[in-house]
TORPA-465025 format. One line per 4 residues: number of its first residue (from 1); their letters; for each residue z, y, x negated of N, C-alpha, C, O, CB. Coordinates in nm, 2 decimals, padded with zeros to 4 digits, always signed. Atoms other than C-alpha are relative to their C-alpha. Glycine has a CB too. Layout:
NUM = A = Z:Y:X:Z:Y:X:Z:Y:X:Z:Y:X:Z:Y:X | ...
// end
This chain:
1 = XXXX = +00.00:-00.12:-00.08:+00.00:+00.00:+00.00:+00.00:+00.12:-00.09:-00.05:+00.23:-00.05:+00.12:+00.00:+00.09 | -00.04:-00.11:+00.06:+00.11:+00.21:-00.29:-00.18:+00.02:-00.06:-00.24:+00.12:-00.03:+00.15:-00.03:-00.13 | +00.14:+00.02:+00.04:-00.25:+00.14:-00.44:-00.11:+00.11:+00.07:-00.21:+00.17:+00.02:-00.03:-00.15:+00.04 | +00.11:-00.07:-00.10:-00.43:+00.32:-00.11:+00.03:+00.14:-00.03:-00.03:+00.22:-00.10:+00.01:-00.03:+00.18
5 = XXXX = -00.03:-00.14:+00.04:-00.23:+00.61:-00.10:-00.07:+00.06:-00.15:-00.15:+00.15:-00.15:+00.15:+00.01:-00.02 | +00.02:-00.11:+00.12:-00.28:+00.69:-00.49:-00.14:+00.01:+00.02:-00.18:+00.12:-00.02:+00.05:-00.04:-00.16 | +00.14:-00.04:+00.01:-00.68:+00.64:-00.42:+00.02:+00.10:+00.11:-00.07:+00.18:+00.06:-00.13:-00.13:+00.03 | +00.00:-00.11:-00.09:-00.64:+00.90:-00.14:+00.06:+00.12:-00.07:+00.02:+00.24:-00.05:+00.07:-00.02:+00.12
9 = XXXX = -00.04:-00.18:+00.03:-00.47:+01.16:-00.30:-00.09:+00.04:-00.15:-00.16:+00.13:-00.18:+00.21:+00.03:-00.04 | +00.07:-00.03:+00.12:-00.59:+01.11:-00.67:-00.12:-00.13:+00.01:-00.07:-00.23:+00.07:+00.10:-00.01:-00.16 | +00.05:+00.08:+00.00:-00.89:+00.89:-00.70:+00.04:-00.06:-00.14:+00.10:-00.17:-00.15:-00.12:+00.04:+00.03 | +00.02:+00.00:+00.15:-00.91:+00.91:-01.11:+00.13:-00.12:-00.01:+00.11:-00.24:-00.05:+00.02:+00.18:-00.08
13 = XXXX = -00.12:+00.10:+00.02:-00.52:+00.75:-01.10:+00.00:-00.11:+00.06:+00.03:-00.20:-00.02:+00.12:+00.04:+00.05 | +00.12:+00.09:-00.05:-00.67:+00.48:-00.86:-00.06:-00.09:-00.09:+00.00:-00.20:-00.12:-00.11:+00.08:+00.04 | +00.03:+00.01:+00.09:-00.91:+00.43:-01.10:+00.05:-00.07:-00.16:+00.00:-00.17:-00.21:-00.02:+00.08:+00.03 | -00.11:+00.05:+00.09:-00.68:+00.38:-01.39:+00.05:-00.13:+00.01:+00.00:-00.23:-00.04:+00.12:+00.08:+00.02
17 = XXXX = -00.10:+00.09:-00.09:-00.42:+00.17:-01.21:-00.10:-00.11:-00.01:-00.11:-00.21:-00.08:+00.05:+00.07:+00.17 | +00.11:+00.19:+00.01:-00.72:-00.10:-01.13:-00.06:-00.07:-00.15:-00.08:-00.19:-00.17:-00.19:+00.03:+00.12 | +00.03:+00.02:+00.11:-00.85:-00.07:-01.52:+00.11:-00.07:-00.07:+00.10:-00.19:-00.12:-00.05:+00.12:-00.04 | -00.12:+00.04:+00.06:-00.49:-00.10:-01.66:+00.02:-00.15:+00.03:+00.06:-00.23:-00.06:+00.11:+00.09:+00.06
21 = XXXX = +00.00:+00.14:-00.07:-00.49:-00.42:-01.42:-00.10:-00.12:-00.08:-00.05:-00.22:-00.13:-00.05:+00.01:+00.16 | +00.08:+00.10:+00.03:-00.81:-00.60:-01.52:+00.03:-00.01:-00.21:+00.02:-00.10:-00.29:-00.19:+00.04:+00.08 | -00.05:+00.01:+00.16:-00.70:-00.51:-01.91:+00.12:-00.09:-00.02:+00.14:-00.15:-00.13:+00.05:+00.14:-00.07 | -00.15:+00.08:+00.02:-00.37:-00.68:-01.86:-00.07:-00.17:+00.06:-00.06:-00.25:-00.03:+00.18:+00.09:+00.13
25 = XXXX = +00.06:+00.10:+00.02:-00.54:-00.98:-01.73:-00.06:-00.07:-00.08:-00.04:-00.18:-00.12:-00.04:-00.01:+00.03 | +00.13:+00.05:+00.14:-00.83:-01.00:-01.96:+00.12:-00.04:-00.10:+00.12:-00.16:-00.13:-00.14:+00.19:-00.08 | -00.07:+00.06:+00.13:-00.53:-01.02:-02.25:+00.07:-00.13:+00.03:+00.11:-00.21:-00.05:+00.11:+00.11:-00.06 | -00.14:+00.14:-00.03:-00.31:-01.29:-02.05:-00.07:-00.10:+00.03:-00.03:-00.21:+00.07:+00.14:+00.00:+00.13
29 = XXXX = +00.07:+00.12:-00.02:-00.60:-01.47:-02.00:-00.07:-00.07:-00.16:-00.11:-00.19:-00.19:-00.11:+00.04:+00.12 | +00.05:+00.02:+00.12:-00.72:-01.46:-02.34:+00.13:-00.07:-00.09:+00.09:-00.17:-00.16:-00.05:+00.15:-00.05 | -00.05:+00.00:+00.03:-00.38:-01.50:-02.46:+00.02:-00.16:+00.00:+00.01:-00.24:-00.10:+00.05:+00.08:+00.04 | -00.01:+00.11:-00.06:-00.34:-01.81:-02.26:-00.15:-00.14:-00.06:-00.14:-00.26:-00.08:+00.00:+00.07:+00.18
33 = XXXX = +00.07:+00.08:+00.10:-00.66:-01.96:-02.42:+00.01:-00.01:-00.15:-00.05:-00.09:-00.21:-00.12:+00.03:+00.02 | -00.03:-00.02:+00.08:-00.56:-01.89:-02.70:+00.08:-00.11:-00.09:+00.05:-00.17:-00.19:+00.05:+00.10:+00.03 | -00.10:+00.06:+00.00:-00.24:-02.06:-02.69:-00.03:-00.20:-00.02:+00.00:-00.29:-00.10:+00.06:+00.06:+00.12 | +00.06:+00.13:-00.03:-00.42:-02.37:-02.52:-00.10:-00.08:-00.08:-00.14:-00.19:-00.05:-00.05:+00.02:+00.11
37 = XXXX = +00.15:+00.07:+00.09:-00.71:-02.42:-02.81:+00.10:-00.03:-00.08:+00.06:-00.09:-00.18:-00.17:+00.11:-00.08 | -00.06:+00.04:+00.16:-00.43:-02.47:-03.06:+00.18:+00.02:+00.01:+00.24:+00.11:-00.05:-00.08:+00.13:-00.14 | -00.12:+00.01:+00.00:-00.09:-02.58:-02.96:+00.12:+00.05:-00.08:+00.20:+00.14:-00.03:-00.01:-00.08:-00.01 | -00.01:+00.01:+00.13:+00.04:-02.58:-03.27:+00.03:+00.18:-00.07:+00.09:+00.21:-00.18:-00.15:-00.08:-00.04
41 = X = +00.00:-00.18:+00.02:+00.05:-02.18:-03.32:+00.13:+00.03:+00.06:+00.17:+00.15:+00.06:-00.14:+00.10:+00.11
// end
């Protein structure tokens, strides 16, 4: 909910907020293969 509002008042922060998101994935997913190609680490 908090998500709608900030695209209504600021888009740009919006914006952000969803980038910040798919970056923090992209690393915990990377992370997570990471982990998984080489136990052992």
């Amino acid at each position: 909910m908090s998500t709608i509002i900030a695209n209504i008042y600021d888009p740009l922060l919006g914006i952000t907020y969803a980038f910040g998101n798919i970056l923090t994935l992209t690393f915990l997913s990377w992370l997570y293969k990471e982990t998984w190609s080489d136990p052992r680490k």
